[in-house]
N, C-alpha and C positions, 0 to 999 in steps of 0.2 A: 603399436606399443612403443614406450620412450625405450631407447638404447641406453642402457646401462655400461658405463664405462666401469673397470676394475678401482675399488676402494680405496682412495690417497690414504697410503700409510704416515704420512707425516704430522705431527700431530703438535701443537705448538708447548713448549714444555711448561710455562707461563698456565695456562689453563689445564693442562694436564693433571698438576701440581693442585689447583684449586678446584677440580671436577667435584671430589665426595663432597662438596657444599650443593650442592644441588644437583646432584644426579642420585639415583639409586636401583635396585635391582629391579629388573623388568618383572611385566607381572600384573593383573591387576587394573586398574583402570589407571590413565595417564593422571588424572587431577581428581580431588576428593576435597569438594569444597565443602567447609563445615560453618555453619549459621553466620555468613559472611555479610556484613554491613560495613558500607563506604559513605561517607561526607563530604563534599567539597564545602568547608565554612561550615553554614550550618545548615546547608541542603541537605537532605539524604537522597543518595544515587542510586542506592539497594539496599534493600534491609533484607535481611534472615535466611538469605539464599542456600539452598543445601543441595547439592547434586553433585555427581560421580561421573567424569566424563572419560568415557573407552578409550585406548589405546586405538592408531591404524583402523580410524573411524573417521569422517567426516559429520561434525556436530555443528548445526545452524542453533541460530540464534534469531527470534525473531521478537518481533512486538511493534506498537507505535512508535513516533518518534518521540523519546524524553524518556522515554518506557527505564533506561540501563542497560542499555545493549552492550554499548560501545565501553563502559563502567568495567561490565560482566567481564569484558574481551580482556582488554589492558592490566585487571589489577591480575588474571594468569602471567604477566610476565613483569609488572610492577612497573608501570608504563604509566598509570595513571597516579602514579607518587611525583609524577613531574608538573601535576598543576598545584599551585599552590595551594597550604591551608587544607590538605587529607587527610582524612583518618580515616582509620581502617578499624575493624573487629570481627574475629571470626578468625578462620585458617584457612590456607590454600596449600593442601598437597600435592606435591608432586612427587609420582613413584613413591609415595610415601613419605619423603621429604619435606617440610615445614619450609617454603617460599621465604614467608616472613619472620623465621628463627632465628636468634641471635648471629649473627657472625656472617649471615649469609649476604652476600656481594649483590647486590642487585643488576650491575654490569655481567655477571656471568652468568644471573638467572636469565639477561635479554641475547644470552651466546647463544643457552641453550633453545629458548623460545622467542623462534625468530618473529616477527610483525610486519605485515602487508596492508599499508593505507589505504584506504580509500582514493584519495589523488595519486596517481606517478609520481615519482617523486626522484627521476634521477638526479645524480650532480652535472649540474649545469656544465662545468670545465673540464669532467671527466671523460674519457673515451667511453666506447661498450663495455671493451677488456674493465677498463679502471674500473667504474663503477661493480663489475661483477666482484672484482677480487679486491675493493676496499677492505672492508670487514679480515680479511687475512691478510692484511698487509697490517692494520691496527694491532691484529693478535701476533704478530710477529713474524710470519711468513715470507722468505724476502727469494726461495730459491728458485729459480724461473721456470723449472721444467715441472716443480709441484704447481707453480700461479698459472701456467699453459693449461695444464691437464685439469684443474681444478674447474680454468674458464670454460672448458669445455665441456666438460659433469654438467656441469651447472645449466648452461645453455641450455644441454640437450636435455635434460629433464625440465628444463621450462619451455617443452617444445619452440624451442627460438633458432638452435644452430645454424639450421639450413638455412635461415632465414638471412644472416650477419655476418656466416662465421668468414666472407671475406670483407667485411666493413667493419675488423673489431675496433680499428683507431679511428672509423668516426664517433663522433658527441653523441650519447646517446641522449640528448634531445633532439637529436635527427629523428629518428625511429617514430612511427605513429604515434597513437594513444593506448592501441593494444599492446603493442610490440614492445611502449616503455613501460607497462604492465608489467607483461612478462618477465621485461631485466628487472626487474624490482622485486621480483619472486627468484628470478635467478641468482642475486644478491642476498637474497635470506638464504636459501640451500648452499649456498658456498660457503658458509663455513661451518656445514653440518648440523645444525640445530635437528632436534629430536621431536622439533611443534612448530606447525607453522598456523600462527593468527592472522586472518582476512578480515579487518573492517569495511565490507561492503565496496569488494576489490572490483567490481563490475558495474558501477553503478552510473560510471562517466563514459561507459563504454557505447560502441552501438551494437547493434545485434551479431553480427559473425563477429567481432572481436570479443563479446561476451560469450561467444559460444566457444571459443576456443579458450578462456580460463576457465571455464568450467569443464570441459575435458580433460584441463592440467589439472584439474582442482581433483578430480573420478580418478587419475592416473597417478597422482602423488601420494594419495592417502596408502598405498601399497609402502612407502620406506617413512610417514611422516602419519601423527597425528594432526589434523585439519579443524581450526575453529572457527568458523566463520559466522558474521554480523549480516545480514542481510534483509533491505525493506522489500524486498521481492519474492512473495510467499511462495510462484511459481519455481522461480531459482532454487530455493529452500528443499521443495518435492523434490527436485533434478537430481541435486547432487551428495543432499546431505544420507546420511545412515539413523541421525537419532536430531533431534529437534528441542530445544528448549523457546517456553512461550513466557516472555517478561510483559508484566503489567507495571504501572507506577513503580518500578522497582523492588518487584516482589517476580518469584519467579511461579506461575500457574499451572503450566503444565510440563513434563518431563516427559520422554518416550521416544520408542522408535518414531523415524519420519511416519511411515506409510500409517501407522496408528493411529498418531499426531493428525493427520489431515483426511483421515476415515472415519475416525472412530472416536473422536475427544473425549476426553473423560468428565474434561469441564467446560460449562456452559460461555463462562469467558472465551476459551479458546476455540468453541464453534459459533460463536458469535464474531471474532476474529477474521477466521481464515474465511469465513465467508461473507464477509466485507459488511458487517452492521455498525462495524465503526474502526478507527485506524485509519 
């Protein structure tokens, strides 16, 4: 089991101050997406998408590629307002919360819901330490026994500590391909986010370093909501709790995993998962 360090009290007063924009009472399913349609130009990415995704659940996401996986993943944290010419329609809940309601900060919706690439993607210049505790040095955090303690949360719940914790001032482009995985998950839990989004975090990996995120993936979802993007339908069975199946950018089928891949409801999705096309 990951060691759980005691809960950094320090909290940066900057976001504090701005949290009731996008936080709300627990409770409920983490996200309530209501008849959501995205554009890039005049593509459509998803149209009319409605689903309720759990709290301290692991939810995959699967379909071909072009399907709106990756669409689905990003506009939870408003990630894909970054490519140009979006539009949006529809609503995205959080906690109850309206993502896309007036006033609301899109830099604090990406505080609270952190994002894990698909590629590693340390900083190049940065240390181990650096790169874990950028993100709270951004937010304001400058005192050294909170950025210590914080590096080290973080690590160890990205089962990495043991691994580093006497190499923190090397690059971490030193570190393998799993291991700069990992800091890059380390990096998102360090400054608490409430969601952590996976675009297809395993996909560059080879098989024991894919086995080992997806045990952090099994052992995270205990203090974090997990959404993960994944073209590996085996993966999907592993680790996720509930399954969403995307077509052309519609979303087909909804359900627990073990349902999802036993018992389809729709012929799309057993045509899917057992390889007639995708």
């Amino acid at each position: 089991m990951i060691q759980m360090d005691a809960p950094v009290r320090e909290k940066v007063a900057s976001s504090a101050a701005a949290a009731p924009t996008v936080e709300a009472t627990a409770g409920g399913p983490a996200f309530e997406i209501e008849k959501l349609s995205i554009w890039y130009g005049q593509k459509p990415a998803i149209r009319d998408v409605t689903i309720d995704i759990p709290q301290h659940n692991v939810t995959a996401i699967i379909g071909p590629s072009g399907c709106g996986k990756s669409t689905l993943l990003r506009c939870l944290n408003r990630m894909h307002e970054l490519v140009p010419n979006t539009r949006i329609e529809g609503r995205v809940l959080f906690r109850g919360k309206d993502l896309y309601g007036p006033g609301v900060d899109p830099t604090l919706v990406r505080r609270r819901i952190g994002m894990v690439f698909q590629k590693s993607n340390p900083f190049p210049t940065m240390s181990i330490q650096e790169n874990v505790i950028v993100g709270l040095r951004l937010n304001g955090v400058r005192n050294r026994h909170v950025l210590n303690e914080r590096t080290e949360r973080a690590l160890r719940m990205a089962a990495l500590w043991d691994e580093v914790k006497d190499d923190l001032r090397k690059p971490g482009m030193s570190l393998s391909g799993g291991q700069q995985q990992r800091l890059c998950i380390a990096r998102a839990i360090a400054v608490e986010p409430d969601v952590l989004l996976m675009d297809e975090p395993a996909s560059a990996l080879d098989p024991i370093a894919t086995m080992k995120i997806e045990d952090l993936i099994s052992e995270l979802k205990t203090n974090y909501t997990i959404v993960i993007v994944t073209h590996n339908m085996q993966q999907a069975g592993r680790v996720s709790d509930h399954t969403a199946f995307l077509y052309m950018g519609k979303l087909i089928e909804f359900g627990e995993t073990t349902q999802i891949f036993s018992q389809p409801r729709e012929k799309q999705t057993e045509d899917y998962i057992t390889g007639r096309f995708g």
